[in-house]
Biotite code that builds the C-alpha atoms (Angstrom):
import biotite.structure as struc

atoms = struc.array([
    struc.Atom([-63.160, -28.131, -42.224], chain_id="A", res_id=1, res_name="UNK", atom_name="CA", element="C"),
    struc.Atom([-65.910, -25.945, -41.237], chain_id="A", res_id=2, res_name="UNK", atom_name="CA", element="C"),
    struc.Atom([-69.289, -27.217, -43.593], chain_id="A", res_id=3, res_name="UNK", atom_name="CA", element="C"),
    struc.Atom([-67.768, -29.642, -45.682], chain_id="A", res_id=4, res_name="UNK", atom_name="CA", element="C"),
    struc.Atom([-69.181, -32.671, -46.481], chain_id="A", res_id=5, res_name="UNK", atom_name="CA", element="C"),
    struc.Atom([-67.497, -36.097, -46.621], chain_id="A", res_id=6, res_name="UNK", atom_name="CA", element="C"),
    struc.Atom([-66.783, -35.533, -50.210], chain_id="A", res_id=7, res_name="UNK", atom_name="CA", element="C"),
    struc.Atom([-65.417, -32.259, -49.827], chain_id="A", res_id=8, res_name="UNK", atom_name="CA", element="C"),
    struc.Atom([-63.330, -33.205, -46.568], chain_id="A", res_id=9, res_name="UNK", atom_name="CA", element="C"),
    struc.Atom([-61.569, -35.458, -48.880], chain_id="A", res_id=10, res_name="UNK", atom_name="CA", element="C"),
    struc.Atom([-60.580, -33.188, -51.296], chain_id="A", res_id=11, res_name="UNK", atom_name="CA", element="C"),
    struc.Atom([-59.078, -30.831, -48.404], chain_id="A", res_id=12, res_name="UNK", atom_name="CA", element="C"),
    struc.Atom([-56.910, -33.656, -46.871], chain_id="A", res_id=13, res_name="UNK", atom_name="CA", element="C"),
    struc.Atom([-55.272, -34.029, -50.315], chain_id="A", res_id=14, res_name="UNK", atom_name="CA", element="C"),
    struc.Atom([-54.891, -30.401, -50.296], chain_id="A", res_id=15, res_name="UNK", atom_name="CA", element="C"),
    struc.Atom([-52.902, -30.421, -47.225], chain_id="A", res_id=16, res_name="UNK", atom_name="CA", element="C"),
    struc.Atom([-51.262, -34.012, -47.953], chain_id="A", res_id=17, res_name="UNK", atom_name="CA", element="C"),
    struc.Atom([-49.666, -31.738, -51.083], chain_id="A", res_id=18, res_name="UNK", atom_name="CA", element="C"),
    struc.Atom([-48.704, -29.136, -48.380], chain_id="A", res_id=19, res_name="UNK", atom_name="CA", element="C"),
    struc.Atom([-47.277, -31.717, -46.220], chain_id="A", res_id=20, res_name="UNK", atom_name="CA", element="C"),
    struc.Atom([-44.937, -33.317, -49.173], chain_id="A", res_id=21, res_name="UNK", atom_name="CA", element="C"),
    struc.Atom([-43.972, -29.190, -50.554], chain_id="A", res_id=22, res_name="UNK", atom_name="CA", element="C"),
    struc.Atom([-43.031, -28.175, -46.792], chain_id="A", res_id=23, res_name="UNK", atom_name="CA", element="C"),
    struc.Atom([-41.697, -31.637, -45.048], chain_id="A", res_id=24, res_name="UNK", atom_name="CA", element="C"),
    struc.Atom([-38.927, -28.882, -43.764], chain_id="A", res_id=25, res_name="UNK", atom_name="CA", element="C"),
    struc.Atom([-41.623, -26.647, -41.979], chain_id="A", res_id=26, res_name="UNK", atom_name="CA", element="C"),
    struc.Atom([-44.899, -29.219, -41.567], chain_id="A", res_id=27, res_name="UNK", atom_name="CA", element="C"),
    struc.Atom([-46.287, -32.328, -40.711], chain_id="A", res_id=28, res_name="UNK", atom_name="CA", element="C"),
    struc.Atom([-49.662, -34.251, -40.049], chain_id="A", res_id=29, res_name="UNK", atom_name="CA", element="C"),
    struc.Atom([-50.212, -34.513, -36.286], chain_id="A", res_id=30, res_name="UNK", atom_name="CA", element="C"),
    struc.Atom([-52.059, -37.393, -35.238], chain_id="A", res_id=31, res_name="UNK", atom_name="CA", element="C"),
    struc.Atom([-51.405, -37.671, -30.986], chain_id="A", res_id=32, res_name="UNK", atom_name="CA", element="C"),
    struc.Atom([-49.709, -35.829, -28.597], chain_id="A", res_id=33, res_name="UNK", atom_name="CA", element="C"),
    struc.Atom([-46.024, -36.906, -28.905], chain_id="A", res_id=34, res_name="UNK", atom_name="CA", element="C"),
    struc.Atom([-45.972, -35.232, -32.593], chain_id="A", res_id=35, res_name="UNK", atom_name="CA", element="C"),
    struc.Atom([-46.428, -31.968, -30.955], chain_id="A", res_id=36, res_name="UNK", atom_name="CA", element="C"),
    struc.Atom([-43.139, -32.683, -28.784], chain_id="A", res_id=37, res_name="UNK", atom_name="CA", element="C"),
    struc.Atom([-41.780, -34.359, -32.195], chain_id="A", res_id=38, res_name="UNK", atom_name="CA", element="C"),
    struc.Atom([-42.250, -31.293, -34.100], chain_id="A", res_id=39, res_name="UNK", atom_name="CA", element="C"),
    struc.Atom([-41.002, -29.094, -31.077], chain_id="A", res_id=40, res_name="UNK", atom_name="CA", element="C"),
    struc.Atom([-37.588, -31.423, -31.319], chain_id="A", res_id=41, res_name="UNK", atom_name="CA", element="C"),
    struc.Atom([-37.374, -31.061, -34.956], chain_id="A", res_id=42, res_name="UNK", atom_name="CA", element="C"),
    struc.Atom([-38.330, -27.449, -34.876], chain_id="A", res_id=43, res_name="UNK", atom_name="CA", element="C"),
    struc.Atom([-41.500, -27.969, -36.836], chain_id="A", res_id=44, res_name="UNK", atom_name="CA", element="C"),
    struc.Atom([-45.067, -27.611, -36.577], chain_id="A", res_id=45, res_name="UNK", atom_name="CA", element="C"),
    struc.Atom([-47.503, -30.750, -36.176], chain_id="A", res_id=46, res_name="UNK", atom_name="CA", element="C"),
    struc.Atom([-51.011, -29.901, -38.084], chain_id="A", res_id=47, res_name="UNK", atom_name="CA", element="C"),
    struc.Atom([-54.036, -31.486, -36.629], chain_id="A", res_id=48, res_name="UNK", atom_name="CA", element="C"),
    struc.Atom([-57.025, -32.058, -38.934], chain_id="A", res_id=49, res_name="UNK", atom_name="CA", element="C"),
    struc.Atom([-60.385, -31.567, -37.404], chain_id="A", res_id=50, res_name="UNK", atom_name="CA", element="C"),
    struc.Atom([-63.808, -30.406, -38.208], chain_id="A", res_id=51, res_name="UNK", atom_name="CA", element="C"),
    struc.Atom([-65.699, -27.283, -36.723], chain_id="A", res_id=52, res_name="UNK", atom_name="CA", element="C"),
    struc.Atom([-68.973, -29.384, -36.952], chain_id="A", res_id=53, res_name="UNK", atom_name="CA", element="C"),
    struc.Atom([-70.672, -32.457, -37.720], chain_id="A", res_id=54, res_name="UNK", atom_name="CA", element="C"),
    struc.Atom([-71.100, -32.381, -41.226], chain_id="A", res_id=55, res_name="UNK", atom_name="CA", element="C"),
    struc.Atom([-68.154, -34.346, -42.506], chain_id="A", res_id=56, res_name="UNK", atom_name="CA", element="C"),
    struc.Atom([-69.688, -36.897, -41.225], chain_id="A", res_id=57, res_name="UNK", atom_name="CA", element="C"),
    struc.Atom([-73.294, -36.292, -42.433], chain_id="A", res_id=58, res_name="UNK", atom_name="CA", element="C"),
    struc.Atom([-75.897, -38.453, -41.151], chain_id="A", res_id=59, res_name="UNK", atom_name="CA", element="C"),
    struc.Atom([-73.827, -41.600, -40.853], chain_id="A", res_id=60, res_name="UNK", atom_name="CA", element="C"),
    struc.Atom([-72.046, -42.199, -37.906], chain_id="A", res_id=61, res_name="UNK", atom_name="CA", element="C"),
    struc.Atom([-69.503, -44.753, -39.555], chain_id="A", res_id=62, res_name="UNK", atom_name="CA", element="C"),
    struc.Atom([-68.196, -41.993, -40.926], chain_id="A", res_id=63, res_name="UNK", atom_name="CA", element="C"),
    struc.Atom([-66.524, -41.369, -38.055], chain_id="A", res_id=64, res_name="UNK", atom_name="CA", element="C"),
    struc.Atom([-63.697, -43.860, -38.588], chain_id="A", res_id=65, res_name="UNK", atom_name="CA", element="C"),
    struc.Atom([-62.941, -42.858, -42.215], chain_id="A", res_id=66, res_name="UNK", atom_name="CA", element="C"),
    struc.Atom([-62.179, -39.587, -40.752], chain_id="A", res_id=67, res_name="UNK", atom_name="CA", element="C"),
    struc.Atom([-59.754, -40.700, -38.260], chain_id="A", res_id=68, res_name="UNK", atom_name="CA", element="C"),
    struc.Atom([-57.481, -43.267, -40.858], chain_id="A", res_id=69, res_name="UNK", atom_name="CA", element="C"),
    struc.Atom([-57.874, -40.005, -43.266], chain_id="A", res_id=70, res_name="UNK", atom_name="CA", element="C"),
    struc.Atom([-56.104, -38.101, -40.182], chain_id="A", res_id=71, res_name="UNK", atom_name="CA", element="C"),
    struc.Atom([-58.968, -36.552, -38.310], chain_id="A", res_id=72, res_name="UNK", atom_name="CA", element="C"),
    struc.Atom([-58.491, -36.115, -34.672], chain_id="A", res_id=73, res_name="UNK", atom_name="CA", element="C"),
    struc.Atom([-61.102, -33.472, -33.365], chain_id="A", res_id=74, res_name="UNK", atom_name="CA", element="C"),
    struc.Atom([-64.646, -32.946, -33.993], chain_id="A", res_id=75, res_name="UNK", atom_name="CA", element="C"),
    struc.Atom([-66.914, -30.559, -32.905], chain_id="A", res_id=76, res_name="UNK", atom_name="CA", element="C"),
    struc.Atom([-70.238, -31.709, -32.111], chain_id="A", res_id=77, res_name="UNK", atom_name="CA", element="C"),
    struc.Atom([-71.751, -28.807, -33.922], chain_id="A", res_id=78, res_name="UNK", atom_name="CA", element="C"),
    struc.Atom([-71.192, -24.491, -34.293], chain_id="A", res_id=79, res_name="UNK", atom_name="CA", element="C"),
    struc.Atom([-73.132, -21.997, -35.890], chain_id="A", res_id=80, res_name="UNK", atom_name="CA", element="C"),
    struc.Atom([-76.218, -24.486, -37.371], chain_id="A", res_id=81, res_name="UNK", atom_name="CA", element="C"),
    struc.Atom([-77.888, -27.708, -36.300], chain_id="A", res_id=82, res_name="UNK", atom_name="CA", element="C"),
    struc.Atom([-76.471, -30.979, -36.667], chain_id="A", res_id=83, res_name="UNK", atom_name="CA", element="C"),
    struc.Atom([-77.722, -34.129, -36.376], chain_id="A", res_id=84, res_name="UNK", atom_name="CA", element="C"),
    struc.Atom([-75.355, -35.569, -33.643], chain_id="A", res_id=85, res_name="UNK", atom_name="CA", element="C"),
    struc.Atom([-75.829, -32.568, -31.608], chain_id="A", res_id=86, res_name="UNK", atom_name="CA", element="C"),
    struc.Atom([-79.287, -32.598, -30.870], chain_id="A", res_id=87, res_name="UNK", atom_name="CA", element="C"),
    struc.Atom([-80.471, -34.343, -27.603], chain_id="A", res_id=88, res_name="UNK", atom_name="CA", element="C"),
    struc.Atom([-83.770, -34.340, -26.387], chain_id="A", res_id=89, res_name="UNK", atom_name="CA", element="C"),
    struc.Atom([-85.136, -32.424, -23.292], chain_id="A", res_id=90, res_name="UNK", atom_name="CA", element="C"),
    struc.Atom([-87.589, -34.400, -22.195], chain_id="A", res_id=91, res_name="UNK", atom_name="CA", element="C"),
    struc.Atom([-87.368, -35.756, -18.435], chain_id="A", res_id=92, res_name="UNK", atom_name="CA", element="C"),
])
């Protein structure tokens, strides 16, 4: 996902779920490293959901684990705007 919220992140993981079920021959959900040697073996590709920012997330950081049992592995901490989990004070 790129500036999706929560919301909208789910409605793109059914999306792909429906890809996942129509191409079981060609694609699966990825969720560590021994799909990608899984897929390899089966001569598939593993898809890994992540997001290109924070926003999936929005300002609540128990977010985070809704994500991963939706199938979320990578995050972003932000690209392109500001988000609130990126921003870290400068002060010494």
């Amino acid at each position: 996902v790129y500036h999706e919220d929560f919301d909208e992140l789910q409605k793109r993981i059914s999306e792909w779920k429906e890809h996942f079920k129509n191409h079981d021959d060609l694609i699966f959900l990825g969720k560590d490293f021994r799909d990608i040697e899984k897929a390899k073996k089966n001569n598939k590709k593993a898809i890994f959901i992540g997001f290109q920012n924070c926003s999936p997330i929005e300002d609540d950081i128990n977010l985070i684990e809704k994500d991963r049992e939706l199938g979320c592995r990578f995050m972003q901490r932000n690209y392109n705007n500001k988000a609130f989990c990126a921003s870290f004070s400068n002060s010494n």
